[in-house]
PyMOL Python script that loads the backbone (N, CA, C, O; Angstrom):
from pymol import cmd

cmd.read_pdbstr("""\
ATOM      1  N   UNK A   1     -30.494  36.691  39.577  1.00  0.00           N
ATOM      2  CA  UNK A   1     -29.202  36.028  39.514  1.00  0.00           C
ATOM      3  C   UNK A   1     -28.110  37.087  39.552  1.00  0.00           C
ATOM      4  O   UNK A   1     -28.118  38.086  38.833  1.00  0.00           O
ATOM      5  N   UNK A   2     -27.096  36.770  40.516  1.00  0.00           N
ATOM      6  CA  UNK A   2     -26.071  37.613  40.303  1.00  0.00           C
ATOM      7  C   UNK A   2     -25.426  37.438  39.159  1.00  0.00           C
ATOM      8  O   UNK A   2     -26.004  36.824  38.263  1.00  0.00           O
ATOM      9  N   UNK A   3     -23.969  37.990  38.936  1.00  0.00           N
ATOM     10  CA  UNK A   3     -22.820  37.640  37.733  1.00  0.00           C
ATOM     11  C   UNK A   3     -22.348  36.751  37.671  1.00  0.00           C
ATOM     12  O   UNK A   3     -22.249  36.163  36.594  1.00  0.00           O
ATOM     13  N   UNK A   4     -21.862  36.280  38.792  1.00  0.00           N
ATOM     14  CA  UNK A   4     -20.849  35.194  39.208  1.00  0.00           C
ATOM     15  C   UNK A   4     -21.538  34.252  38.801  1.00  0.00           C
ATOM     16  O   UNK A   4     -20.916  33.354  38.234  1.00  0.00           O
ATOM     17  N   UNK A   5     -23.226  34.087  38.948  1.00  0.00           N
ATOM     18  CA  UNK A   5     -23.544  32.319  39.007  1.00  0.00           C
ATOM     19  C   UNK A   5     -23.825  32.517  37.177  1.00  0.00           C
ATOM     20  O   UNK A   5     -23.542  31.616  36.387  1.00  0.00           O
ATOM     21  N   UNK A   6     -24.347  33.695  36.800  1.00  0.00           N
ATOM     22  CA  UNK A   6     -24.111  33.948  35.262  1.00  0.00           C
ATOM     23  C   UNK A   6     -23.086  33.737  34.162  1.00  0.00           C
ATOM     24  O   UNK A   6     -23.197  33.495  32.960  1.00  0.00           O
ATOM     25  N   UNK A   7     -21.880  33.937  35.107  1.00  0.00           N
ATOM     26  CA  UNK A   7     -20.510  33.649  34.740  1.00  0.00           C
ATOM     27  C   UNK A   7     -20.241  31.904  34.702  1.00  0.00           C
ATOM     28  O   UNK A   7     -19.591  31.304  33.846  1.00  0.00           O
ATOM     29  N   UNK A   8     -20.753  31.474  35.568  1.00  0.00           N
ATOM     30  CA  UNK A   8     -20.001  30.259  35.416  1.00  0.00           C
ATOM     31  C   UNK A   8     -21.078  29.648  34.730  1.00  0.00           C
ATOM     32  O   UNK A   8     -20.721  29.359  33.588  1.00  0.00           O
ATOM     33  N   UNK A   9     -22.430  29.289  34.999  1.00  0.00           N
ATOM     34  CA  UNK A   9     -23.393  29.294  33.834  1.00  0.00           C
ATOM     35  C   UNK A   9     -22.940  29.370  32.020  1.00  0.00           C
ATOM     36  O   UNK A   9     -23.285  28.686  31.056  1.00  0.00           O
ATOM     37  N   UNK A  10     -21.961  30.625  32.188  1.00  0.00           N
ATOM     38  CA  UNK A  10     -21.734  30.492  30.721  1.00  0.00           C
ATOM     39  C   UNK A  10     -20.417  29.310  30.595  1.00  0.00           C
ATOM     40  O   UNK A  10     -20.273  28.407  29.771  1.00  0.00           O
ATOM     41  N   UNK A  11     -19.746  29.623  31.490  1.00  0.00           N
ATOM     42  CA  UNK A  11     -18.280  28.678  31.271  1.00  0.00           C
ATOM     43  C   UNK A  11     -19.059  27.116  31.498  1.00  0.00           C
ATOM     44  O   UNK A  11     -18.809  26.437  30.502  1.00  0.00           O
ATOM     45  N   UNK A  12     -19.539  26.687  32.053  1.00  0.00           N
ATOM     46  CA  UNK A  12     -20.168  24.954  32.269  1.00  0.00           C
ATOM     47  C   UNK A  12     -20.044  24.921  30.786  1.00  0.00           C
ATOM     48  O   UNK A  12     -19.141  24.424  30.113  1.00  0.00           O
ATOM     49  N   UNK A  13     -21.484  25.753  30.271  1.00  0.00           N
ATOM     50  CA  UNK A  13     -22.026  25.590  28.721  1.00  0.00           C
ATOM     51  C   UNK A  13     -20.931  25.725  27.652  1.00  0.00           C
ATOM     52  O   UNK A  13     -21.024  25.022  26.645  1.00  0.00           O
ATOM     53  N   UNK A  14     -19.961  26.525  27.784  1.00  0.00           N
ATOM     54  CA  UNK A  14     -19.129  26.643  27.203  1.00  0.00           C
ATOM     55  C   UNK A  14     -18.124  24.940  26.788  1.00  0.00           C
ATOM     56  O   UNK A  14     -17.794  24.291  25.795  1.00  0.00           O
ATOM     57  N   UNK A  15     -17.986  24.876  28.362  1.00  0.00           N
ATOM     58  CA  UNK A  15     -17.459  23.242  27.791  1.00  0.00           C
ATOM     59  C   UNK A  15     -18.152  22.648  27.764  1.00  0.00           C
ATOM     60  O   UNK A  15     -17.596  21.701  27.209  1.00  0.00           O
ATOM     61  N   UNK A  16     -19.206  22.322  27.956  1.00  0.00           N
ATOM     62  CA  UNK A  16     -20.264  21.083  27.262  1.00  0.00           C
ATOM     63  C   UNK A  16     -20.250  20.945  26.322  1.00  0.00           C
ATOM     64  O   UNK A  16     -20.192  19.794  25.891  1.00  0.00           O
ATOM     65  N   UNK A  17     -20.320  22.583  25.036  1.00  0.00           N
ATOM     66  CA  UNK A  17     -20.364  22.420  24.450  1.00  0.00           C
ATOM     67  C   UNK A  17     -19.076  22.130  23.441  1.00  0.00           C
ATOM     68  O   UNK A  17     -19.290  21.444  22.441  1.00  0.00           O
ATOM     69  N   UNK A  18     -17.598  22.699  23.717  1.00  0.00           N
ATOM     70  CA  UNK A  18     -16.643  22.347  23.649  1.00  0.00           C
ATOM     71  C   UNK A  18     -16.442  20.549  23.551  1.00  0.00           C
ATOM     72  O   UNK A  18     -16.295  20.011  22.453  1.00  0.00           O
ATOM     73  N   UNK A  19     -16.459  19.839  24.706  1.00  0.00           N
ATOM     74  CA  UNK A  19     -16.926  18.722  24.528  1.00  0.00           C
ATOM     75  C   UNK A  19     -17.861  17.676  23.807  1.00  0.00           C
ATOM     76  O   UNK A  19     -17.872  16.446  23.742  1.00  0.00           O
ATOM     77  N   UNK A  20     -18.586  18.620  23.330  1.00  0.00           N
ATOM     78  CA  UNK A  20     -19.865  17.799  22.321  1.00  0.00           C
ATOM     79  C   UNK A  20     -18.800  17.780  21.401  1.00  0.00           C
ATOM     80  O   UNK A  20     -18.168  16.729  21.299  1.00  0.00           O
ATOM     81  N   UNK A  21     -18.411  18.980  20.549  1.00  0.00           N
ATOM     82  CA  UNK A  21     -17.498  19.286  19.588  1.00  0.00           C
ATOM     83  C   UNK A  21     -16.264  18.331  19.298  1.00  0.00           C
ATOM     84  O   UNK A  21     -15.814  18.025  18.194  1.00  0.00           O
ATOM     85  N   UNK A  22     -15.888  17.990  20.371  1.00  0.00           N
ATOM     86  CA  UNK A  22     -14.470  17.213  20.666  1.00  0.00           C
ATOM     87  C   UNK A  22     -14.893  15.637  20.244  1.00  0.00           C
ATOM     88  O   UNK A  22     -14.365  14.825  19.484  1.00  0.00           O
ATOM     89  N   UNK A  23     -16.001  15.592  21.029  1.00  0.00           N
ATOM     90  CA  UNK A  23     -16.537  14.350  21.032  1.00  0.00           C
ATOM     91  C   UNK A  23     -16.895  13.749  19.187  1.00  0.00           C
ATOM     92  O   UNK A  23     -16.373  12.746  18.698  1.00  0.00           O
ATOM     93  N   UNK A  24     -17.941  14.724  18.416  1.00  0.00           N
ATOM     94  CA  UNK A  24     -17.983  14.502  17.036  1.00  0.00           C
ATOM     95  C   UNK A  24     -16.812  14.479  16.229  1.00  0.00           C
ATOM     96  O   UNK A  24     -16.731  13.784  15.215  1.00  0.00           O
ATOM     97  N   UNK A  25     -16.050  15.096  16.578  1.00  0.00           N
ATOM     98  CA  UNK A  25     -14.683  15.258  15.634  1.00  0.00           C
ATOM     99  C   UNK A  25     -14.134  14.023  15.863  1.00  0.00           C
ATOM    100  O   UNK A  25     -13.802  13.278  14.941  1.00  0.00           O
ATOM    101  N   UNK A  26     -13.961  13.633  17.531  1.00  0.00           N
ATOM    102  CA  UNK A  26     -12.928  12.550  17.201  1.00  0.00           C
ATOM    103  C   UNK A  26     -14.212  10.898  16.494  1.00  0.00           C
ATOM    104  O   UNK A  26     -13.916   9.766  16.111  1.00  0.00           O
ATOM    105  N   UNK A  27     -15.168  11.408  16.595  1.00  0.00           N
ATOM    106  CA  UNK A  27     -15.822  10.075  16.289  1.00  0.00           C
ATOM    107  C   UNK A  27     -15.768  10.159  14.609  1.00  0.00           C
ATOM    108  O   UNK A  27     -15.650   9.173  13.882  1.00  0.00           O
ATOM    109  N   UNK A  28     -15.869  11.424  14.196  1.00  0.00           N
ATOM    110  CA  UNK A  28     -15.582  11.673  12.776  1.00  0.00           C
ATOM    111  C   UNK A  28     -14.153  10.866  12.252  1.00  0.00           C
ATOM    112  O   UNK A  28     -14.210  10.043  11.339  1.00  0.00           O
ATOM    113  N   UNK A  29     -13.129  11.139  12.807  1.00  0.00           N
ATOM    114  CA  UNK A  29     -11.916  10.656  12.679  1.00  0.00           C
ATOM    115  C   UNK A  29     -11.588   9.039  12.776  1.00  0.00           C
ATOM    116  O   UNK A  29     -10.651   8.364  12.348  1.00  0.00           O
ATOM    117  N   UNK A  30     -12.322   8.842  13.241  1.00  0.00           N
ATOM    118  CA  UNK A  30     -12.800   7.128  13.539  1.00  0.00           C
ATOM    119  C   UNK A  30     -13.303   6.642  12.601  1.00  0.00           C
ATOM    120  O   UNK A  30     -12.789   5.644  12.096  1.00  0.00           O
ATOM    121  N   UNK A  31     -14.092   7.024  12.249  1.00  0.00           N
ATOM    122  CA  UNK A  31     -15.424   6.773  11.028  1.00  0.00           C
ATOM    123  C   UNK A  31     -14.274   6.594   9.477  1.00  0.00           C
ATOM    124  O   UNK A  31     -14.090   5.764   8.587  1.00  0.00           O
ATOM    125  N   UNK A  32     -13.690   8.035   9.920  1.00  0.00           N
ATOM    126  CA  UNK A  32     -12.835   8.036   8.631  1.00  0.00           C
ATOM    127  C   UNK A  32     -11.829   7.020   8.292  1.00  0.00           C
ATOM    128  O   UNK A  32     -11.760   6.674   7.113  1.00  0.00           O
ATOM    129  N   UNK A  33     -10.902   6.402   9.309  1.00  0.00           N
ATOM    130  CA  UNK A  33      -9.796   5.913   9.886  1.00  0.00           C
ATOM    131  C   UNK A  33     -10.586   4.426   9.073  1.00  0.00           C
ATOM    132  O   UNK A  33     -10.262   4.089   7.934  1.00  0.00           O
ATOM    133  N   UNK A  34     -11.587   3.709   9.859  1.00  0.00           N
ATOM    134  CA  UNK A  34     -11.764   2.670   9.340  1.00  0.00           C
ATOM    135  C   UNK A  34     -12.145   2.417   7.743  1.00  0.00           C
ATOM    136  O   UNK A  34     -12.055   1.417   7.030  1.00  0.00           O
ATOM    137  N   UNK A  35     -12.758   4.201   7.423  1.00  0.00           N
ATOM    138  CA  UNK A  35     -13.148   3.328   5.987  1.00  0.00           C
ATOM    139  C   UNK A  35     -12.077   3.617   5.180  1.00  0.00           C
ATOM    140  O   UNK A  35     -12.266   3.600   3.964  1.00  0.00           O
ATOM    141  N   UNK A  36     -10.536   3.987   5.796  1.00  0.00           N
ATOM    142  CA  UNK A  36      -9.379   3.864   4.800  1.00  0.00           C
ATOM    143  C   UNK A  36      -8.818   2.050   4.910  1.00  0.00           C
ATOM    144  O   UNK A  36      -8.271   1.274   4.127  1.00  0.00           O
ATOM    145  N   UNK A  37      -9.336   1.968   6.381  1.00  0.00           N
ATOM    146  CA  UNK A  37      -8.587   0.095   6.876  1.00  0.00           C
ATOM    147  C   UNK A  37      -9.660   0.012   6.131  1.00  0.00           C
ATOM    148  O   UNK A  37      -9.354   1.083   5.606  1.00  0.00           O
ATOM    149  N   UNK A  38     -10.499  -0.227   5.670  1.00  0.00           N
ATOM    150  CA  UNK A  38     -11.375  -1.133   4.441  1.00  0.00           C
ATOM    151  C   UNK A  38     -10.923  -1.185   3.490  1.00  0.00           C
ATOM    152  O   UNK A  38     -10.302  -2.110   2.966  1.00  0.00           O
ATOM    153  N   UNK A  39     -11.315   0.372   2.923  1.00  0.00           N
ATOM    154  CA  UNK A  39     -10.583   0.084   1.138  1.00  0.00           C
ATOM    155  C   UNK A  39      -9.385  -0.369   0.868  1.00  0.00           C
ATOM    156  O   UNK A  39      -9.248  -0.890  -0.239  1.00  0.00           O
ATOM    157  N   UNK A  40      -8.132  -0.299   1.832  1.00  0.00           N
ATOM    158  CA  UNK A  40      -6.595  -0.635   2.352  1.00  0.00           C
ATOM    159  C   UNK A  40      -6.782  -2.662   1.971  1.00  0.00           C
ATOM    160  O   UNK A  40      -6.029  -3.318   1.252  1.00  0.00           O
ATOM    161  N   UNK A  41      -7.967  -3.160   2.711  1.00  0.00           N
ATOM    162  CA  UNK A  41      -8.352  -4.260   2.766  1.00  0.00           C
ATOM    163  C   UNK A  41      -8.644  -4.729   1.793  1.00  0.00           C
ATOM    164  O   UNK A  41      -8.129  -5.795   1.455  1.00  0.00           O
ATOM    165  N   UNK A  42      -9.717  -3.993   0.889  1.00  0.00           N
ATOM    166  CA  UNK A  42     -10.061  -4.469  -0.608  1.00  0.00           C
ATOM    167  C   UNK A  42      -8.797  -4.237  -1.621  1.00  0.00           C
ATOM    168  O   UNK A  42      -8.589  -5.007  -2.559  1.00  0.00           O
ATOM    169  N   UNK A  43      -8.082  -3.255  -1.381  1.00  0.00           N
ATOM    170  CA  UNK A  43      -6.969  -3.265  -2.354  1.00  0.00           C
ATOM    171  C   UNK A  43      -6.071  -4.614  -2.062  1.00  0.00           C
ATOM    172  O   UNK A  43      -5.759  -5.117  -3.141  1.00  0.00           O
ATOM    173  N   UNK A  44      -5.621  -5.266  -1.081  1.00  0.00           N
ATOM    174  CA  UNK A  44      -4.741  -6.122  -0.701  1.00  0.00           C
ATOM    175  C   UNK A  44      -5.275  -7.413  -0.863  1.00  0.00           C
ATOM    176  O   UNK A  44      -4.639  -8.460  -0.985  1.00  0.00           O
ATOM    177  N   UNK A  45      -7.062  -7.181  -0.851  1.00  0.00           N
ATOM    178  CA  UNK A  45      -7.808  -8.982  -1.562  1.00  0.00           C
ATOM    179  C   UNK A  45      -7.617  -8.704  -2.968  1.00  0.00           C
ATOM    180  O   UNK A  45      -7.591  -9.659  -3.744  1.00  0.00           O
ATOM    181  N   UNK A  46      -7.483  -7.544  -3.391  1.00  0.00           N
ATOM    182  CA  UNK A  46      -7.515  -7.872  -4.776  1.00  0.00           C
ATOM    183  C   UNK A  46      -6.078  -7.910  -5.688  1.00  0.00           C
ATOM    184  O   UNK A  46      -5.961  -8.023  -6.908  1.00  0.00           O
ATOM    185  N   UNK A  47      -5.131  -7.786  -4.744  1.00  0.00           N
ATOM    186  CA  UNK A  47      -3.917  -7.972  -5.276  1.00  0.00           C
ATOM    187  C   UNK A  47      -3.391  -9.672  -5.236  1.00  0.00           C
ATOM    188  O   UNK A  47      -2.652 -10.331  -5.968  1.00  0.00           O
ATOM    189  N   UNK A  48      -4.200  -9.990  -3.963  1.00  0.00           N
ATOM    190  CA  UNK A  48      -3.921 -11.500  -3.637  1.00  0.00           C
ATOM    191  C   UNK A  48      -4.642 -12.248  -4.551  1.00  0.00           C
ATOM    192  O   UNK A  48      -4.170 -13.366  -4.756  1.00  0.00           O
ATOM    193  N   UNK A  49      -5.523 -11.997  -5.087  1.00  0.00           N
ATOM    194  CA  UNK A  49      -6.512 -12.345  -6.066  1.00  0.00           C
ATOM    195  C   UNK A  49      -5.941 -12.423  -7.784  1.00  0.00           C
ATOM    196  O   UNK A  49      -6.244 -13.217  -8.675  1.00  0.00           O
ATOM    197  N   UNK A  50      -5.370 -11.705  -7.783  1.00  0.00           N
ATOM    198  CA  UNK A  50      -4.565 -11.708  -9.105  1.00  0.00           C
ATOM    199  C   UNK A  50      -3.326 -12.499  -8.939  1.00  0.00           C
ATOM    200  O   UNK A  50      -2.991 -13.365  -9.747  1.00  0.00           O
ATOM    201  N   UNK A  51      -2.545 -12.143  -7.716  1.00  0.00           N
ATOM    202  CA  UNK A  51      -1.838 -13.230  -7.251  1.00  0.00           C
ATOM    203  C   UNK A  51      -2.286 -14.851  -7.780  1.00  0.00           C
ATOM    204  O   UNK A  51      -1.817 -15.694  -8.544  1.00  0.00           O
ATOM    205  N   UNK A  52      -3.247 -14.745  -7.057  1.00  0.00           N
ATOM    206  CA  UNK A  52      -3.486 -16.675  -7.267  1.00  0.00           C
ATOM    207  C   UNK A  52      -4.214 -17.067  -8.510  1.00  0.00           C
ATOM    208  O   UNK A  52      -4.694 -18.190  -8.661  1.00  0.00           O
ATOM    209  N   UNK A  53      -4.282 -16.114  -9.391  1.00  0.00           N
ATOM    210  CA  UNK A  53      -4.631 -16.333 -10.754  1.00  0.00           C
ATOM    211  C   UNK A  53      -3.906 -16.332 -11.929  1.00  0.00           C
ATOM    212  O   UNK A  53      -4.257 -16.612 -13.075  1.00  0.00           O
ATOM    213  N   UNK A  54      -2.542 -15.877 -11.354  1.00  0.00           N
ATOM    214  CA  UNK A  54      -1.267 -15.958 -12.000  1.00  0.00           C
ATOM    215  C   UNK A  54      -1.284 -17.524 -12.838  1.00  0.00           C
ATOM    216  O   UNK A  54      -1.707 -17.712 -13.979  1.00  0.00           O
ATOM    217  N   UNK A  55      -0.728 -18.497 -11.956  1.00  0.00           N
ATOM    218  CA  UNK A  55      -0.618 -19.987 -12.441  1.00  0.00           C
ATOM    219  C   UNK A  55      -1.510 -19.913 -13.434  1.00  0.00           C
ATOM    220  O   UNK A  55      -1.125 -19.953 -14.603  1.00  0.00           O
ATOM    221  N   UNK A  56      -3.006 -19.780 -13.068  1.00  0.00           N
ATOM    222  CA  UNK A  56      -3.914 -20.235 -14.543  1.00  0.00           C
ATOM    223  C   UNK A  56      -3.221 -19.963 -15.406  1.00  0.00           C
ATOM    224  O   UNK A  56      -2.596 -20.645 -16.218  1.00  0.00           O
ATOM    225  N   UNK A  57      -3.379 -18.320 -15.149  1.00  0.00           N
ATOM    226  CA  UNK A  57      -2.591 -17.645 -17.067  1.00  0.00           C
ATOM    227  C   UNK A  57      -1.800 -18.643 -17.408  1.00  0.00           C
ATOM    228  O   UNK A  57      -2.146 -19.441 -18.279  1.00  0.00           O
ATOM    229  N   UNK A  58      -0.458 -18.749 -16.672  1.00  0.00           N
ATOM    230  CA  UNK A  58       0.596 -19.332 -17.305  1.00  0.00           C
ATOM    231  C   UNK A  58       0.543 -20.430 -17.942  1.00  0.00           C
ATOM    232  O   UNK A  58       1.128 -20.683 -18.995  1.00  0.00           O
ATOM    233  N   UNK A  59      -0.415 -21.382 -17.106  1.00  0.00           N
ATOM    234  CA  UNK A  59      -0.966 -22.832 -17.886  1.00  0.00           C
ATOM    235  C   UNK A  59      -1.657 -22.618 -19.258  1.00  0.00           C
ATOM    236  O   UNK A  59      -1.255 -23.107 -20.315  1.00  0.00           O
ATOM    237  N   UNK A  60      -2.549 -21.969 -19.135  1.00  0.00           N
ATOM    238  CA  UNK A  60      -3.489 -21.421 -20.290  1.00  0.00           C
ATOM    239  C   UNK A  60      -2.052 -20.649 -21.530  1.00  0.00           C
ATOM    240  O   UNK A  60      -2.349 -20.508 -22.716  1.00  0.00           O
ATOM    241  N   UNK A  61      -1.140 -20.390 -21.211  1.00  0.00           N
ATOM    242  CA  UNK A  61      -0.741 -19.784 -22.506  1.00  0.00           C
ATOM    243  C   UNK A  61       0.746 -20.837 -22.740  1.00  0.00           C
ATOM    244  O   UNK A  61       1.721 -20.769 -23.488  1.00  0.00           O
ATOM    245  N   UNK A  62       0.253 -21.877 -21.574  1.00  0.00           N
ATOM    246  CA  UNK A  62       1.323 -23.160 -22.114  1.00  0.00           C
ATOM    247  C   UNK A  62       0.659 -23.800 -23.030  1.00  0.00           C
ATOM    248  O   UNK A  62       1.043 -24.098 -24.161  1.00  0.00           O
ATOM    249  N   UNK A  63      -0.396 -24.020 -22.505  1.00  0.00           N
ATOM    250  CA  UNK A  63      -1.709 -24.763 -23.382  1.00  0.00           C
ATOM    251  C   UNK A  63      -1.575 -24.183 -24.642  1.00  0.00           C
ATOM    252  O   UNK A  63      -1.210 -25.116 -25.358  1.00  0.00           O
ATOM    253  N   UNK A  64      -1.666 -23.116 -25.363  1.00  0.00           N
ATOM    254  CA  UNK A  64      -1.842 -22.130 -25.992  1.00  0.00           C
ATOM    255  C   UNK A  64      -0.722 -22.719 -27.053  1.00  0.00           C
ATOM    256  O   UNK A  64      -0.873 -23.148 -28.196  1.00  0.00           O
ATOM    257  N   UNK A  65       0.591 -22.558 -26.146  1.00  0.00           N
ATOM    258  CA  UNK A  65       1.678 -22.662 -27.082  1.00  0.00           C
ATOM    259  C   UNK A  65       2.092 -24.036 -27.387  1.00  0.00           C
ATOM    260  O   UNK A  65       2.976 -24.237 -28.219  1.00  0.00           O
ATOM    261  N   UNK A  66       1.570 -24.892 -26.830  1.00  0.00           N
ATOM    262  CA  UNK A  66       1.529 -26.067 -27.301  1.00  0.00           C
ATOM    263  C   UNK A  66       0.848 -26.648 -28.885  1.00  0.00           C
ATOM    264  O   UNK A  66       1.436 -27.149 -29.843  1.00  0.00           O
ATOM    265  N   UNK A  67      -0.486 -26.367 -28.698  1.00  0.00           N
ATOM    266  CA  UNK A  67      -1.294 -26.364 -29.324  1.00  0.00           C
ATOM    267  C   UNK A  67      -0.591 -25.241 -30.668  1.00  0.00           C
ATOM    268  O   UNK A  67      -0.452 -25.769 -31.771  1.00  0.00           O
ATOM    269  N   UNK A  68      -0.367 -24.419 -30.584  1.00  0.00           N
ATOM    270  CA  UNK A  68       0.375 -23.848 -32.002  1.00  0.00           C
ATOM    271  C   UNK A  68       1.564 -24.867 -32.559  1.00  0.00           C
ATOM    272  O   UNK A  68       1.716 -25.251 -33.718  1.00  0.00           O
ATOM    273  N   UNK A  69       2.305 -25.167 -31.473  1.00  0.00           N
ATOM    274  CA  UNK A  69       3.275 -25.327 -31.859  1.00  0.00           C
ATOM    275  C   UNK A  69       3.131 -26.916 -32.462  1.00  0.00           C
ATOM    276  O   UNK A  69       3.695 -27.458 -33.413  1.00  0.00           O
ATOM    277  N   UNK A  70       2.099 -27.431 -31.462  1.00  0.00           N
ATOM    278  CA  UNK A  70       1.034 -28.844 -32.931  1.00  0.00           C
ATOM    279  C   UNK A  70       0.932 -28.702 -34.188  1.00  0.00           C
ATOM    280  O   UNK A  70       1.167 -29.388 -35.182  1.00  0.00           O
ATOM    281  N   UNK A  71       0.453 -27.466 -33.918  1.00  0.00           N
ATOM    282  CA  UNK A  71      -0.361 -27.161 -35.676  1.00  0.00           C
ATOM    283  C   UNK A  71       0.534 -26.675 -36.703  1.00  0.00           C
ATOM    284  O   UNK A  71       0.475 -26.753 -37.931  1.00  0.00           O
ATOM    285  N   UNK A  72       1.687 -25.963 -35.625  1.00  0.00           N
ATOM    286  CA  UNK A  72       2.648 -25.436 -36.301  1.00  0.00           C
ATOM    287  C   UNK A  72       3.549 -27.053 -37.167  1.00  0.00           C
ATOM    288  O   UNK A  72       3.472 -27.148 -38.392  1.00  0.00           O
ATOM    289  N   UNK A  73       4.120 -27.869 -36.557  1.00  0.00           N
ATOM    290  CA  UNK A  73       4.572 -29.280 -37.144  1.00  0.00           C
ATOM    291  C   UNK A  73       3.961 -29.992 -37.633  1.00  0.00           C
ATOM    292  O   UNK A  73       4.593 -30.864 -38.229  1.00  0.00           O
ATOM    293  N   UNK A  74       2.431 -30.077 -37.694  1.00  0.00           N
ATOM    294  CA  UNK A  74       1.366 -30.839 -38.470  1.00  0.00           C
ATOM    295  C   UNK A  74       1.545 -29.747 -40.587  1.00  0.00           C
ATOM    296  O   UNK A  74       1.738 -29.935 -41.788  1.00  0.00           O
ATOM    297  N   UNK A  75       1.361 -29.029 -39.857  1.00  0.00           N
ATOM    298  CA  UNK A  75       0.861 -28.372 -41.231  1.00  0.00           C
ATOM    299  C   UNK A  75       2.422 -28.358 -41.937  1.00  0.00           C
ATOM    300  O   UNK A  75       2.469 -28.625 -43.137  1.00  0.00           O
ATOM    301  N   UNK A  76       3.289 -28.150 -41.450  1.00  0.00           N
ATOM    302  CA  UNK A  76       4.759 -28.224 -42.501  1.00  0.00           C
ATOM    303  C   UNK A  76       4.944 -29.657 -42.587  1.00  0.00           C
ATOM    304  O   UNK A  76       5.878 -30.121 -43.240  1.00  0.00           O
TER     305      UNK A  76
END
""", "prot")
cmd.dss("prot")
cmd.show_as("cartoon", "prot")
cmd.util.cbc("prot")
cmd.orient("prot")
């Protein structure tokens, strides 16, 4: 083999392998990207979630204050 076909031999390999490289990183970055849109996702069900559990409480500590405020006029 001469130089020349040695030479470019190395440059092909060179970006192939350049390209493999490029290729994992950006799939890395992907990988990463979605599992922030997930947890992003679970934080926002679980805010909506407390959200719609609001009303109970409030009923439950109407209930609450009712019921004292029974016992409170029964017993005086």
């Amino acid at each position: 083999m001469n130089s020349r076909n040695l030479i470019l031999i190395v440059v092909v390999a060179f970006i192939i392998i350049l390209g493999g490289c490029s290729c994992f990183g950006y799939n890395g970055m992907v990988k990463l990207d979605e599992n922030v849109k997930a947890k992003w996702a679970n934080v926002q069900s679980d805010y909506q979630r407390r959200s719609d559990l609001i009303p109970n409480l409030v009923n439950t500590v109407k209930g609450a204050a009712n019921f004292e405020q029974e016992t409170l006029t029964k017993v005086v």
